[in-house]
Each structure stands twice: as C-alpha cells, then as structure tokens.
C-alpha positions as CSV (number, residue, x, y, z in Angstrom):
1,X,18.3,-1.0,-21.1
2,X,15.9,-0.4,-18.6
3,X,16.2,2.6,-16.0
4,X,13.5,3.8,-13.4
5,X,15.0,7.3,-13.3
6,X,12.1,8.9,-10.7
7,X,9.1,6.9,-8.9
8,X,6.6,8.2,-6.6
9,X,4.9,6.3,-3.7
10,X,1.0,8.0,-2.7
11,X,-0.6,6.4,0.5
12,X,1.3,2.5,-0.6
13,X,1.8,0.2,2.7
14,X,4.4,2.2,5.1
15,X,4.5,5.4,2.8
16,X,2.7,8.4,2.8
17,X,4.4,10.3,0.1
18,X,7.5,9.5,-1.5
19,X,9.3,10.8,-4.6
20,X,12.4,9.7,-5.1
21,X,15.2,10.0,-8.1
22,X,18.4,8.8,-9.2
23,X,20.7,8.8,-11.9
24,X,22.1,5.3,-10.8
25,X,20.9,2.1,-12.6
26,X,21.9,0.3,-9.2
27,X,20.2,1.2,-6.0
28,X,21.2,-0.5,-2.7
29,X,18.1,-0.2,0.0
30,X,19.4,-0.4,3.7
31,X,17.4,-0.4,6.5
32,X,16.4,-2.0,9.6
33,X,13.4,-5.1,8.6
34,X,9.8,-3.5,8.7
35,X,11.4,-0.2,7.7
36,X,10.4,-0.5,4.0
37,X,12.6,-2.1,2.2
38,X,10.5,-4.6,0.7
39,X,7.8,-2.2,0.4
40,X,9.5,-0.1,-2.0
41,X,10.9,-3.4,-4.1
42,X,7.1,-4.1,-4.1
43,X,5.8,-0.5,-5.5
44,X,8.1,-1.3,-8.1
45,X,7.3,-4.5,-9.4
46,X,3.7,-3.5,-9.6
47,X,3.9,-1.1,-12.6
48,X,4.2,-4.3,-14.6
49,X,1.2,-6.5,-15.1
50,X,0.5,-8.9,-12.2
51,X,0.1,-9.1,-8.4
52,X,3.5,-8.1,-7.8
53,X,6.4,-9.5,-5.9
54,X,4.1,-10.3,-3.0
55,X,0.9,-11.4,-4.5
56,X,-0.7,-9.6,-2.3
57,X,-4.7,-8.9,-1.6
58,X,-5.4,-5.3,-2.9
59,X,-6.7,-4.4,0.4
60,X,-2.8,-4.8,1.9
61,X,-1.7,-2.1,-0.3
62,X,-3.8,0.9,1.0
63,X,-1.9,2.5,3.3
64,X,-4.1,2.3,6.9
65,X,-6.3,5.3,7.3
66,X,-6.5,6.3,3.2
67,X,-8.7,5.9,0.3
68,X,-6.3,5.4,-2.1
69,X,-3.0,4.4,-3.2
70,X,-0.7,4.9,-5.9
71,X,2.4,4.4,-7.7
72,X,4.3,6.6,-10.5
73,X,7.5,6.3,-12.2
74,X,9.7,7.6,-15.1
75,X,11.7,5.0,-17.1
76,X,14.3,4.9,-19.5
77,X,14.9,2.7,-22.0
78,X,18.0,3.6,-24.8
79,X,17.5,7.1,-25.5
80,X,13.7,7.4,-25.0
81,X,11.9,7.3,-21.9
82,X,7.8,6.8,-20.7
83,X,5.8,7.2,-17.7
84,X,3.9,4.6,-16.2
85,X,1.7,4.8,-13.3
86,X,-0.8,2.5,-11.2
87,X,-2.9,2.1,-8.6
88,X,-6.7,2.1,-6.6
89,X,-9.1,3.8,-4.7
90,X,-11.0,1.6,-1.8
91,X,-14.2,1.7,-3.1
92,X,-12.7,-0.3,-6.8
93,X,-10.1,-2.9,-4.7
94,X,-12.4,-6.0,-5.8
95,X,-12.2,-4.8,-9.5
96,X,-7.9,-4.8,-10.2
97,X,-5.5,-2.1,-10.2
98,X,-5.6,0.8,-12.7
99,X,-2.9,1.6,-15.0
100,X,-1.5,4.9,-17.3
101,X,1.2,4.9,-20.0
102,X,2.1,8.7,-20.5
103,X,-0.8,9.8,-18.7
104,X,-3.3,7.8,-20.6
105,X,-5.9,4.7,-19.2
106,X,-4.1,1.2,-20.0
107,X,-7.0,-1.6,-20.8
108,X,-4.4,-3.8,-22.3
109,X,-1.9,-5.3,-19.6
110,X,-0.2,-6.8,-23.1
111,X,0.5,-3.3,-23.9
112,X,2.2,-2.7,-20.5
113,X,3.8,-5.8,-20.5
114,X,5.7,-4.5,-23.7
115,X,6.6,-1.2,-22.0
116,X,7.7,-2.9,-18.3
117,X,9.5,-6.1,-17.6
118,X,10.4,-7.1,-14.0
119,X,11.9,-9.7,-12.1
120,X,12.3,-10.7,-8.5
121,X,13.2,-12.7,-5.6
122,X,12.5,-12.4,-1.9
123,X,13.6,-14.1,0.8
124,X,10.3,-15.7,1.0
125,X,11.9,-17.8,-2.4
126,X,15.1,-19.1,-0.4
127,X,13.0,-22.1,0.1
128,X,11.2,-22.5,-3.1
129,X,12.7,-25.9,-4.0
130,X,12.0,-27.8,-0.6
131,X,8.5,-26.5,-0.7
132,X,5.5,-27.0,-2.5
133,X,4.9,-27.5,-6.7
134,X,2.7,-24.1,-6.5
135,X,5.0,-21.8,-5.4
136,X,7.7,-23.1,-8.5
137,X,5.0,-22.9,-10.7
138,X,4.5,-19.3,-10.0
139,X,7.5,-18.4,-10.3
140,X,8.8,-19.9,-13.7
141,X,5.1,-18.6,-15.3
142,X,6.0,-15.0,-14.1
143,X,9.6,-15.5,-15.8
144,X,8.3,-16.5,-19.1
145,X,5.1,-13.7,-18.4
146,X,8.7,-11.1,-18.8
147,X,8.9,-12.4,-22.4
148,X,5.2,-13.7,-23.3
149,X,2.9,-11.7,-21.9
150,X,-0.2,-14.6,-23.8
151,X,1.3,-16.7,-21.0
152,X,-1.1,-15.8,-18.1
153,X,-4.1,-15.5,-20.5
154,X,-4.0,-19.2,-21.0
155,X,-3.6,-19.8,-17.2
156,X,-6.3,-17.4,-15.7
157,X,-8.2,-19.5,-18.5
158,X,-7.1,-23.1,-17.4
159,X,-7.9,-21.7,-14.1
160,X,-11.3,-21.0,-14.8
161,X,-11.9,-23.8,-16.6
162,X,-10.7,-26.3,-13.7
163,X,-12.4,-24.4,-10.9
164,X,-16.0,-24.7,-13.1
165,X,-15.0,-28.4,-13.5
166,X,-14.4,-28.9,-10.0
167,X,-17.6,-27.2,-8.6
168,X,-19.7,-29.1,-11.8
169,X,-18.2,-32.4,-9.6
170,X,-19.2,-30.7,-6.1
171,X,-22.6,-29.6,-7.2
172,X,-23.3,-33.1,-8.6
173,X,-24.4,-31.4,-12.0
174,X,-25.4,-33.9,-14.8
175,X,-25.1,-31.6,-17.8
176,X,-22.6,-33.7,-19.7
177,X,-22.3,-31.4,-22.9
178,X,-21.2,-28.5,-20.5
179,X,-18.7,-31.2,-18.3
180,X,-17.6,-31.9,-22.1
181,X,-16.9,-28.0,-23.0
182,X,-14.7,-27.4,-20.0
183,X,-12.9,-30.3,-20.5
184,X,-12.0,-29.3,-23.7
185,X,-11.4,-25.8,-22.6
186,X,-8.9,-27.2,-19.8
187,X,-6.9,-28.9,-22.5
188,X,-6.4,-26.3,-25.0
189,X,-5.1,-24.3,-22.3
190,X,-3.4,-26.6,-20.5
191,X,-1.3,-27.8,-23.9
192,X,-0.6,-24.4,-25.0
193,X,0.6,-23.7,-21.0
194,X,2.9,-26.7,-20.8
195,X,4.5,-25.9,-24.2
196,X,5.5,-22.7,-23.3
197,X,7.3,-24.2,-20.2
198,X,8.6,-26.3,-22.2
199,X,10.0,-24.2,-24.8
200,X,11.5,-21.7,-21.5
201,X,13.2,-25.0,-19.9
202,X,14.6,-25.9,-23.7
203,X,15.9,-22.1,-24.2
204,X,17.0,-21.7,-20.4
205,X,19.7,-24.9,-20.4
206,X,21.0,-23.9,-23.8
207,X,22.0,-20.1,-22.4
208,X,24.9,-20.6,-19.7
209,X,27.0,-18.4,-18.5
210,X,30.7,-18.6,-19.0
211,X,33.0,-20.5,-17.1
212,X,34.7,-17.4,-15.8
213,X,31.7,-15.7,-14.3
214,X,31.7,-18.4,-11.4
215,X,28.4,-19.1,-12.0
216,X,27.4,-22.8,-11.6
217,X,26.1,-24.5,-14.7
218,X,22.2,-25.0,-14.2
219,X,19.7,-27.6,-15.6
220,X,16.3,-27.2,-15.0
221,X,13.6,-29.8,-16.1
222,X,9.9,-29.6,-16.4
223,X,7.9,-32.4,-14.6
224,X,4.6,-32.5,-16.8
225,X,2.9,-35.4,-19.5
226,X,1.4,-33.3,-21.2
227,X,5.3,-31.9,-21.7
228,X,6.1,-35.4,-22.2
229,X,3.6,-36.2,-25.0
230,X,4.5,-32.6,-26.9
231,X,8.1,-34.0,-26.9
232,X,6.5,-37.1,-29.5
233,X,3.2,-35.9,-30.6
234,X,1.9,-32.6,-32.3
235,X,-0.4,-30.3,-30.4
236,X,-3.2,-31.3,-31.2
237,X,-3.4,-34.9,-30.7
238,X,-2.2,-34.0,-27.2
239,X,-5.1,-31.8,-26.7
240,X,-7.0,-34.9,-27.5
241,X,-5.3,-37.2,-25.5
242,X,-5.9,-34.9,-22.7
243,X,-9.3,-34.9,-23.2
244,X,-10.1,-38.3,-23.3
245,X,-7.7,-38.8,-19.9
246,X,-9.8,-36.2,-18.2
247,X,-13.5,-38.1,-19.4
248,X,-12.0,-41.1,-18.0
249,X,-10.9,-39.6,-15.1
250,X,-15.0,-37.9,-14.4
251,X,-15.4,-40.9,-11.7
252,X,-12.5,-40.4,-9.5
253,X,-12.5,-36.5,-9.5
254,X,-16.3,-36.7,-8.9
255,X,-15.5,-38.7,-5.5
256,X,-12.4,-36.3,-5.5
257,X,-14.0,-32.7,-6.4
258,X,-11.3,-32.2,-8.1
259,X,-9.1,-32.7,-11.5
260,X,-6.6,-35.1,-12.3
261,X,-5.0,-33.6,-15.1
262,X,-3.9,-30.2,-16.6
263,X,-1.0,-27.5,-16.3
264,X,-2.1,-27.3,-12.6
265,X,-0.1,-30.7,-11.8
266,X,3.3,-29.5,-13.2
267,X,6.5,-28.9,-11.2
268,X,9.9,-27.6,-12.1
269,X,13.1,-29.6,-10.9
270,X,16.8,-27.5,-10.8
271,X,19.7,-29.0,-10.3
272,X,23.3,-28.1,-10.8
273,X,24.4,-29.3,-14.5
274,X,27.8,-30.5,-13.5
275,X,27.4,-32.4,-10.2
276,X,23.7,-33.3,-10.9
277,X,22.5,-32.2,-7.1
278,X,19.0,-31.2,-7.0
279,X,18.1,-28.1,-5.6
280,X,15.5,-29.8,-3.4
281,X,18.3,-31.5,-1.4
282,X,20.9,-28.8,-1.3
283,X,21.9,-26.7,1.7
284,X,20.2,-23.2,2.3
285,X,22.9,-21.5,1.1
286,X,23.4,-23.9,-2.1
287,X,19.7,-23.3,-3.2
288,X,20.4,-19.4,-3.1
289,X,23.5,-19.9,-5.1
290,X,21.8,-22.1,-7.7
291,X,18.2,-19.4,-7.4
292,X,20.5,-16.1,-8.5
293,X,22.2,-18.1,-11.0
294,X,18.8,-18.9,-12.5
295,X,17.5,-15.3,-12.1
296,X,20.4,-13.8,-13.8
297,X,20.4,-16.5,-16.8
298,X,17.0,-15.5,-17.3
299,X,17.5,-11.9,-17.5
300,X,20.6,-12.6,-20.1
301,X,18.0,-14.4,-21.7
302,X,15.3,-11.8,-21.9
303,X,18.2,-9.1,-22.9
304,X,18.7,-11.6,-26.0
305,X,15.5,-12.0,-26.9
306,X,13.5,-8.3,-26.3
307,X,16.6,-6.5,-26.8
308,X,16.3,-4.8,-23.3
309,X,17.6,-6.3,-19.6
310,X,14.5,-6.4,-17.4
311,X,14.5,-4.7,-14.3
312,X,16.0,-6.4,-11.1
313,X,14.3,-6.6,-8.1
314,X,16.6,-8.2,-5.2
315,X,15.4,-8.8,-1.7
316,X,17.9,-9.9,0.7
317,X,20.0,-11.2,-2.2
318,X,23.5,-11.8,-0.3
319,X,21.5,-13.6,2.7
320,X,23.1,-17.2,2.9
321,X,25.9,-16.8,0.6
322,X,29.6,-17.3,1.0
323,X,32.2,-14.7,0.5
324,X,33.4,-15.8,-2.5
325,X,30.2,-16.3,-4.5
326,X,28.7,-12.6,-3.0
327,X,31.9,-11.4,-5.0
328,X,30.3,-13.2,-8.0
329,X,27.1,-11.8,-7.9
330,X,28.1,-8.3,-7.1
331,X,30.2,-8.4,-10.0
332,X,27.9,-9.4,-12.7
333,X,25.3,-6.9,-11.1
334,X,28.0,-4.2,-11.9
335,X,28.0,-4.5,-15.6
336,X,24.4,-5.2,-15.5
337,X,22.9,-3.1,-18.2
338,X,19.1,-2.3,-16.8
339,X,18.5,-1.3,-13.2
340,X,18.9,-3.2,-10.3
341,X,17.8,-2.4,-6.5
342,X,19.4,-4.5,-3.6
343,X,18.2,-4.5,-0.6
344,X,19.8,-5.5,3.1
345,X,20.3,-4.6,6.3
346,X,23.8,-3.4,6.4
347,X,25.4,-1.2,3.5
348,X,29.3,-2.9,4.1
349,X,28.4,-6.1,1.8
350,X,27.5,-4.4,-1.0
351,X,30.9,-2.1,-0.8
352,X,31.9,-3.6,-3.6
353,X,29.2,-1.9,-5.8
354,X,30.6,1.8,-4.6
355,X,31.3,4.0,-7.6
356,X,28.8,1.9,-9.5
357,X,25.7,2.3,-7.1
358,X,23.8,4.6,-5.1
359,X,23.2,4.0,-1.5
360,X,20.0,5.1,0.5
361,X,19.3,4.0,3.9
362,X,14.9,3.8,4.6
363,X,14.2,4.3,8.0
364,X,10.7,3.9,8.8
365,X,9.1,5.2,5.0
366,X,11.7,7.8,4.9
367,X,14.2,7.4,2.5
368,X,17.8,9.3,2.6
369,X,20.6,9.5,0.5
370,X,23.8,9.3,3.0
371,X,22.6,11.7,6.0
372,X,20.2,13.5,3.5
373,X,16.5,12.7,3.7
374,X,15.1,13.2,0.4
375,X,11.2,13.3,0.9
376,X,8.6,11.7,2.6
377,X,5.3,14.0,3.0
C-alpha cells in the first residue's frame, strides 16, 4: 500500500501555496478545466523519478513571477511512512530537479524509484493507439520504469548513443573506430531495452483479470526484431547481429542522418484478447475501455511483484465511457489498495465512490473540501 497522507505545493504552475491532507486513499478532483486539476495530478507524479505526467520543460513548472518551485509530501506505505520532496530554483532549471527522502539530498533516482511508484493517464493518452510509435513507447517504458528503475538508464544511453551516431553521419566525420564504438554502444542498449519489453509484454498477457470484474481480456504485443531475434537467439549473438545490421546500414543513414536500427523503431500493438480488434481501429470510447484495463492490469501486476500497489494518477478517467463499464472501473478503484486521485468536471459520476472517497472541488489553485477551503496562501 501506498498512501500520500499530506502534500504541499510552493510556487508549482497555478499554485502559490498549497497544503493539503487527507485520510482518504481515494481523492476525487472536481473543477472547472484550467482550474488545476491536472496541475495537482502533475505535482504528484513528479516526486517519482522522471518528467512527470506531462513531460514538461522545467521552465513550465515555475509558477510566473517566482524563483522557485516546489513540491512535498508525506506517504504511507504498511505501517511506516517517509517524506519525499522535490523541486528547483530558476537559476538550476537546465540542470534537473532536486530531490529529499526524509529531509536528506537524493543523488540516486534508483533509490527514489524504490520509495515512490506512479502511474498515469491523461486525456492527452485517449489517442495513444491511432497516433504515433513515440508516444506508446513512452508510455510502456514508464510502466516497466514502476518496477525497473535500470530501464531508463539503458534508454537515456541508447539515446545518447543514437543522437552521436546521427550527428557523426551529419558532420561527415570519418573516424571509423569511434562510428564502431557507438554502434556497439547502441546495441548493448538497445538488446537489453527490447528484452525488458519483452519480458513486460510476456508478464502483462499472462496476468488477466477475472471474468467477473468486466474487464476485457487484453493482449498486447511488441513490434521489434531485435524482440524477434531474443525470442531464438541468446543476448549476445543479438547484440552482434545488431551490430553488423547497423555497419551495413552506415550508407543509407549517412544519406539519411539518421539510424535504421535500435530500440528507437519499436512499437507496441493492444488489442482485445477475445475478439482480436486492435486498439488502433477501435472507437474513442473502445480505446479508453481497453487503456484503463491495461493501467489497472499493470498496477495488479506491480502489487504482485513489489509487494505494494503504485499510486494512481487518473485524469479525466470516465471521459468516453459507457454507463456500464464506468460502474466497472469505479468498482475496482474501490477496493484499490494504494491511493488513487480522479479527476473530472462534475462530482455526480463518481457517486458511486461516496463513503469510500473524499471529494474536493479546485477552483482556480484553491482547493476545498465540500464548501470548506482548506488553504491556498
């Protein structure tokens, strides 16, 4: 379990000072849009390691008119609890976001990552399967981040090692040991990136929920060769294989400036396990079904492998859903061990959660609890 039992807001988009508490695990946010909803879902999902549920530039944090901006909470987990605590001052936004565990400097986001575990959609995500591969990718790395914090190591590394071979090709460089070296950096990282997606595909289609939940039944599949080739071959002789495609490929990216091969050129494919329609081609409201479905699996999965629920982080959840499959979801988020915060523009749809929630309405970065503003300097 999981419980954010008090967080405070300095100077952070729309708020100037908030400090808010609950003994609630399950917190619905309603509010008009722009009134700062999101914003607060946001505050949240940055005390774990990342760019939050945003991804945005550190210079959209900082509240106009300050210097700095920060973020504090209290969290529960069993019968202990912590503090954790991050932000920036203007003058260190190009340098990443500073953290505390109980009041002392955290250099190691793997220790954080141990201590806070968060997961989210927005509205922005109702889309994510008709869009582009880069958005999917980012969201299925942060999932298996939640449970292998080594996971965006080796991708800030590919990364690296793809944008040097890339401006080696635009620079018309001729150093061919050095060309060598990142090619060989690109597919130890890229093999060790594509078998952890692999392994999360493998664990996620063999954990289902039960027929009685209402839940559909998901598959989701990972398009990648360098997947494919793990599925025959061991590591290694992958990581060779992949480096012998990418020296034969030095012509064409050359012409290109860019690199045909590496973790960077996967996509993920869901699709509904019983009736086989993809995700890509399913309504609006369909793709939101099958998107909760795969957020809540996940979550059951991380509760069975950490031992602890990660936190929920729901933006606009019961947007584009029918009747009966909002009774569904609101359900399972009832017995949901860790906490969970809703948000939406009317408090009637989540009625269903009353004597199991706490309602707060955020008007404009002040936050109240019925007709009872709690504080907001």
């Amino acid at each position: 379990m999981q419980k954010v039992l008090q967080l405070t807001i300095s100077d952070f988009r729309n708020y100037t000072s908030l400090k808010w508490a609950s003994s609630e695990h399950i917190i619905i946010l309603t509010g008009a849009n722009g009134s700062g909803k999101t914003n607060f879902l946001e505050a949240i999902s940055l005390l774990a390691p990342g760019k939050g549920l945003r991804q945005a530039a550190p210079e959209m944090l900082l509240r106009k008119g300050a210097s700095r901006w920060g973020v504090y909470a209290k969290i529960q987990v069993d019968s202990d609890s912590f503090t954790v605590s991050t932000g920036n001052h203007i003058a260190n936004l190009g340098r990443g976001r500073l953290f505390q565990l109980n009041g002392e400097p955290v250099k190691n986001r793997q220790l954080l990552a141990q201590h806070v575990t968060a997961v989210w959609i927005t509205p922005k995500m109702d889309q994510l399967f008709s869009e582009g591969a880069s958005g999917r990718r980012q969201f299925f790395d942060r999932l298996i981040l939640s449970y292998n914090p080594f996971h965006g190591q080796e991708i800030i590394a590919h990364n690296h090692s793809v944008k040097q071979r890339n401006t080696f090709f635009l620079q018309n460089r001729k150093d061919e040991d050095w060309l060598t070296a990142l090619e060989y950096s690109i597919a130890r990282h890229a093999v060790a990136i594509a078998a952890s997606r692999r392994q999360f595909c493998h664990m996620l289609n063999r954990s289902q929920f039960s027929t009685e939940s209402g839940f559909p039944e998901i598959h989701l599949d990972l398009l990648c060769p360098i997947a494919e080739k793990l599925d025959y071959f061991p590591a290694v002789e992958v990581e060779n294989w992949l480096k012998e495609a990418l020296k034969n490929k030095r012509g064409e990216d050359l012409q290109m400036g860019s690199t045909s091969y590496g973790a960077h050129k996967a996509d993920f494919s869901l699709s509904d396990r019983i009736t086989g329609r993809l995700a890509s081609i399913s309504s609006t409201g369909q793709q939101k079904t099958l998107l909760l479905g795969l957020v809540m699996l996940h979550a059951q999965l991380i509760h069975k492998i950490e031992g602890k629920a990660p936190i929920l982080l729901l933006d606009e959840p019961l947007v584009h859903l029918d009747s009966q499959f909002r009774e569904k979801i609101l359900s399972v988020i009832g017995s949901y061990p860790s906490s969970v915060f809703l948000t939406g523009n009317d408090k009637e749809p989540f009625f269903p959660l009353k004597g199991h929630a706490s309602f707060f309405n955020i008007e404009d970065g002040f936050l109240r609890e019925s007709e009872r503003k709690l504080t907001n300097g």
